[in-house]
C-alpha positions as CSV (number, residue, x, y, z in Angstrom):
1,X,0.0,0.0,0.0
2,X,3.0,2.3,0.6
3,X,4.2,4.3,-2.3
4,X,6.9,6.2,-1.1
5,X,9.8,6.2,1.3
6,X,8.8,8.1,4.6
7,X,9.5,8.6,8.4
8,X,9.2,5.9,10.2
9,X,7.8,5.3,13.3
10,X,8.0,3.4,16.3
11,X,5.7,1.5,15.5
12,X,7.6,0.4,12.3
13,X,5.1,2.1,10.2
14,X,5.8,5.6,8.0
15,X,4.5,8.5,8.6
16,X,2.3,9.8,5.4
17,X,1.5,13.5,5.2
18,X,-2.0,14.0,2.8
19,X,-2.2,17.2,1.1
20,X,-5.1,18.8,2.4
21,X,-8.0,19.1,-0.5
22,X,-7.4,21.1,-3.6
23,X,-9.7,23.4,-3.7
24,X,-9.6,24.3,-7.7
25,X,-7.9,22.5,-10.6
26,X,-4.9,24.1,-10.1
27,X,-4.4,23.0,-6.6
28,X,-5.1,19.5,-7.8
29,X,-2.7,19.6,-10.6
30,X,0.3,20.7,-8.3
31,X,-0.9,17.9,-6.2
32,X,-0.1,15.5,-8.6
33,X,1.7,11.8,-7.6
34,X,1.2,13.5,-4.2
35,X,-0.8,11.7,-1.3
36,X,-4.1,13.7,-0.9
37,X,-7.0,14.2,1.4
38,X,-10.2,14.4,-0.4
39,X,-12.9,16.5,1.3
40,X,-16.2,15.6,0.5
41,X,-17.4,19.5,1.7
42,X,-14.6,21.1,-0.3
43,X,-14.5,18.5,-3.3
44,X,-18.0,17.0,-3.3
45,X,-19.8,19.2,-6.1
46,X,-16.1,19.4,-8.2
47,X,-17.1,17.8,-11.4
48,X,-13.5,18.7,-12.1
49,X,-11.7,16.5,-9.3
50,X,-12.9,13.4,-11.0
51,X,-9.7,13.5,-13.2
52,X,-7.3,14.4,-11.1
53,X,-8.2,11.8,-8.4
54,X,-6.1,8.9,-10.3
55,X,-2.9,11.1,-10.4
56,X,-2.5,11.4,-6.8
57,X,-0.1,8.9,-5.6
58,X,-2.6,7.8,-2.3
59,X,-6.0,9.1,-1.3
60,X,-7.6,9.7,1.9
61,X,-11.7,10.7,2.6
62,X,-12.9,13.1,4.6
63,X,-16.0,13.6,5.8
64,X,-15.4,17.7,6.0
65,X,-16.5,17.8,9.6
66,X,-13.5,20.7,10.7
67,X,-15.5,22.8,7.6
68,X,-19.0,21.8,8.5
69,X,-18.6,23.2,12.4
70,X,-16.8,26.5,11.3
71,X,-19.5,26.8,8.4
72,X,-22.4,25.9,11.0
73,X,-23.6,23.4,8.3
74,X,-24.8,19.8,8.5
75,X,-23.4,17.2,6.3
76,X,-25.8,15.1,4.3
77,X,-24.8,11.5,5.3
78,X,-26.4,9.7,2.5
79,X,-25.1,12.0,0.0
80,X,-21.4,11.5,1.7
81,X,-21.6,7.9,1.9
82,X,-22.9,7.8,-1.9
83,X,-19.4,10.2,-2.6
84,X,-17.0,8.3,-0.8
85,X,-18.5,4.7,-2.1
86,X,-16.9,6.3,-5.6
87,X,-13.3,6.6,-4.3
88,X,-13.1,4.2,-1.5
89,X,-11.1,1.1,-3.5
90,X,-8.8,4.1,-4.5
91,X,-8.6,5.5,-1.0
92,X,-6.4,4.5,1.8
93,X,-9.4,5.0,4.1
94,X,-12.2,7.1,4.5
95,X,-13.6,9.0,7.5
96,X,-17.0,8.8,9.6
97,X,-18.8,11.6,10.1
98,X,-17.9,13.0,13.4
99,X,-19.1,15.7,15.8
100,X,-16.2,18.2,16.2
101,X,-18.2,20.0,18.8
102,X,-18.4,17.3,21.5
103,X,-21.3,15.3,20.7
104,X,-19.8,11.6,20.9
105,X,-23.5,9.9,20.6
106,X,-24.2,11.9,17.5
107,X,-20.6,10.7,15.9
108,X,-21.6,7.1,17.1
109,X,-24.6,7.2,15.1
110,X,-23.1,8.5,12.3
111,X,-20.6,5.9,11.8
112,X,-23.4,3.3,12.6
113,X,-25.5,4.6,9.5
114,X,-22.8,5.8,6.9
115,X,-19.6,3.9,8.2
116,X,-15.9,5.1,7.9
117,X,-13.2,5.2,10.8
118,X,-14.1,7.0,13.8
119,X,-12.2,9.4,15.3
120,X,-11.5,10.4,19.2
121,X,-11.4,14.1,20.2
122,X,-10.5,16.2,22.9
123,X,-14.0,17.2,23.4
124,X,-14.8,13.5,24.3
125,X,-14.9,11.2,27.7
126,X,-11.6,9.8,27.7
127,X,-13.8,6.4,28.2
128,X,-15.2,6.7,24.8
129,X,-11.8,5.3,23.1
130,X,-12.4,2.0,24.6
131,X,-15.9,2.0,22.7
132,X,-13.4,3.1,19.7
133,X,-10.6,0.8,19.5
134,X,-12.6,-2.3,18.4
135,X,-14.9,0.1,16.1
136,X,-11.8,1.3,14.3
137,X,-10.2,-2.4,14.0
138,X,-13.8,-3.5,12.1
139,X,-14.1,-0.4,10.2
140,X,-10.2,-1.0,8.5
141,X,-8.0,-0.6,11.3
142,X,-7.6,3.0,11.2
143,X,-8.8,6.0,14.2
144,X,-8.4,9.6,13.9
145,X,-7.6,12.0,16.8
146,X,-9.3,15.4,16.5
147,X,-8.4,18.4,18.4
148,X,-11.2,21.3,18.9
149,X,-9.8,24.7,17.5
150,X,-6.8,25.9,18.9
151,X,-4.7,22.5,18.5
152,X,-1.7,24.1,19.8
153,X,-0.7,22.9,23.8
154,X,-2.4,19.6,23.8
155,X,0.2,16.8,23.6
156,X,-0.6,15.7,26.8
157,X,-3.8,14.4,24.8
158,X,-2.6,13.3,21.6
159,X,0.0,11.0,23.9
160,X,-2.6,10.0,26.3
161,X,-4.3,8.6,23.1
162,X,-1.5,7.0,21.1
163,X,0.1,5.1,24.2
164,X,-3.6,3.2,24.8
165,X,-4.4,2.9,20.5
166,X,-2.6,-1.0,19.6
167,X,-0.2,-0.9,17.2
168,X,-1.9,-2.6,14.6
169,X,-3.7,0.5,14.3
170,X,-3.1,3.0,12.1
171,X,-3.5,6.6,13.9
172,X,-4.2,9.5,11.7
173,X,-4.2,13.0,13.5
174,X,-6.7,15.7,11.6
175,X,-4.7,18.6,11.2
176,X,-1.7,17.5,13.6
177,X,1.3,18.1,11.6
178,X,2.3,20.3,14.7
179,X,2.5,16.9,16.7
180,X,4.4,15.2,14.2
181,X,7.3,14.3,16.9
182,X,4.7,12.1,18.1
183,X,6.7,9.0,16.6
184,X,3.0,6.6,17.1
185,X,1.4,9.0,14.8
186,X,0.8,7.2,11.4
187,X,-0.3,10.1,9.0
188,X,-1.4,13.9,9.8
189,X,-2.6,16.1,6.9
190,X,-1.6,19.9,6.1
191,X,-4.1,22.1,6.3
192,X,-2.6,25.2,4.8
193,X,-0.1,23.9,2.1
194,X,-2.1,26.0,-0.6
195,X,-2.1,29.0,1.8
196,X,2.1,29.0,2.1
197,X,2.0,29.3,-2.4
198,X,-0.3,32.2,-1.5
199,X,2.5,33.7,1.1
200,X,5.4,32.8,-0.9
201,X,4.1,35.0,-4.0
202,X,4.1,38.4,-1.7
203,X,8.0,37.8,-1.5
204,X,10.0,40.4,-3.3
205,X,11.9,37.9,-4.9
206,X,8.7,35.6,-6.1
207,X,6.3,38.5,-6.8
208,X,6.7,38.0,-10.9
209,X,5.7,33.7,-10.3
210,X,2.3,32.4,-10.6
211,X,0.1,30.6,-8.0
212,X,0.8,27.9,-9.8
213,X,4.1,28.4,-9.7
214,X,4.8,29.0,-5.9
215,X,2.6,25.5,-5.6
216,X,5.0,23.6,-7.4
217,X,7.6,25.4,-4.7
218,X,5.6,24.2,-1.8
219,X,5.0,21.1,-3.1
220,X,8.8,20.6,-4.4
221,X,8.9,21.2,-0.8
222,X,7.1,18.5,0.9
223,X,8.7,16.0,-1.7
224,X,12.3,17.1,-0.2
225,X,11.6,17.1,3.5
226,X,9.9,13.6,2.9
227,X,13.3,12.5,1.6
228,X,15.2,13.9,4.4
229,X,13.4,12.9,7.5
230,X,13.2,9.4,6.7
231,X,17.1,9.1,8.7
232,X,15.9,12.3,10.9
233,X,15.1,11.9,14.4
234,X,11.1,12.4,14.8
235,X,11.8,14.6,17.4
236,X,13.2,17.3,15.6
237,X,10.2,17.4,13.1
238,X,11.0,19.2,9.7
239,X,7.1,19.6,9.2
């Protein structure tokens, strides 16, 4: 399943950083032989993505709860099971629809009716992972960890959750590249990879560059630090 050559853990496994969703076609085509993270509320009504998916180099689903709760929207559940059902023998995994705002029972129902891996938050009992564990072994062997806006200053819960998650799962932390010295994290996604081409083209040197241009930087950019850390120390993260 493994495509390319990343950090590894300590649980023997690499780490896998997904390309948050491209958001337009020229995202999508700097994300090329990339691993992605497909967001059903960002890509779900691109007719356009439907081409591109099959040059990314690994896929992950996503529900779109993060967008959902700072939208204030609902996610149609039928509708996102239908979507993922398209992509899922691409996909590495997909997602359940979770409650970012602290409403376990609603995420527990969700997963019941449209399936997907769940995902533990920080808003949650601590109990609930127990409930979770053998849920995310049926559904695939893979659980998320989630962290309710700001992320920053919660290791103690992101460790407290990887030191009772088995091996033979396969942690993915939603928007945790700031925990990536976390060496039982499997795969976080960026969040803002699209936003640093935006940053890079106010630069006096890079003002003349396209968008598209600076995304081929940023991207250029992940492919190199991918190479390097693979001998680097997890604790001195270069994400």
């Amino acid at each position: 399943m493994v495509k390319n050559e990343k950090c590894t853990t300590t649980a023997g496994k690499p780490l896998t950083v997904y390309l948050g969703s491209p958001d337009n076609a020229i995202q999508a085509n700097a994300a090329r032989e990339m691993p992605v993270l497909l967001s059903f509320a960002l890509a779900g009504g691109y007719k356009w993505i439907n081409q591109y998916v099959p040059s990314f180099d690994r896929l992950l689903i996503d529900c779109g709860a993060y967008t959902a709760y700072s939208r204030n929207t609902t996610i149609d559940g039928p509708a996102y099971k239908a979507w993922y059902e398209r992509w899922k023998h691409f996909a590495d995994a997909y997602a359940g629809i979770d409650d970012i705002a602290g409403d376990w029972r609603k995420s527990l129902d969700n997963y019941e009716r449209y399936g997907g891996f769940p995902t533990i938050h920080d808003t949650d009992p601590p109990e609930l992972l127990d409930d979770l564990i053998p849920l995310a072994k049926e559904r695939g062997g893979w659980l998320g960890i989630g962290l309710k806006p700001p992320r920053e200053n919660k290791e103690e819960f992101v460790r407290s959750v990887c030191d009772r998650v088995p091996d033979d799962i396969h942690i993915h932390g939603w928007a945790l590249r700031y925990y990536t010295h976390i060496r039982r994290l499997d795969s976080v996604d960026s969040t803002n990879w699209w936003r640093d081409a935006m940053d890079i083209r106010v630069l006096p040197l890079c003002k003349h560059l396209t968008y598209g241009e600076t995304l081929e930087i940023v991207v250029k950019r992940y492919r190199r630090q991918s190479r390097l850390i693979v001998d680097t120390p997890r604790q001195e993260s270069l994400f």
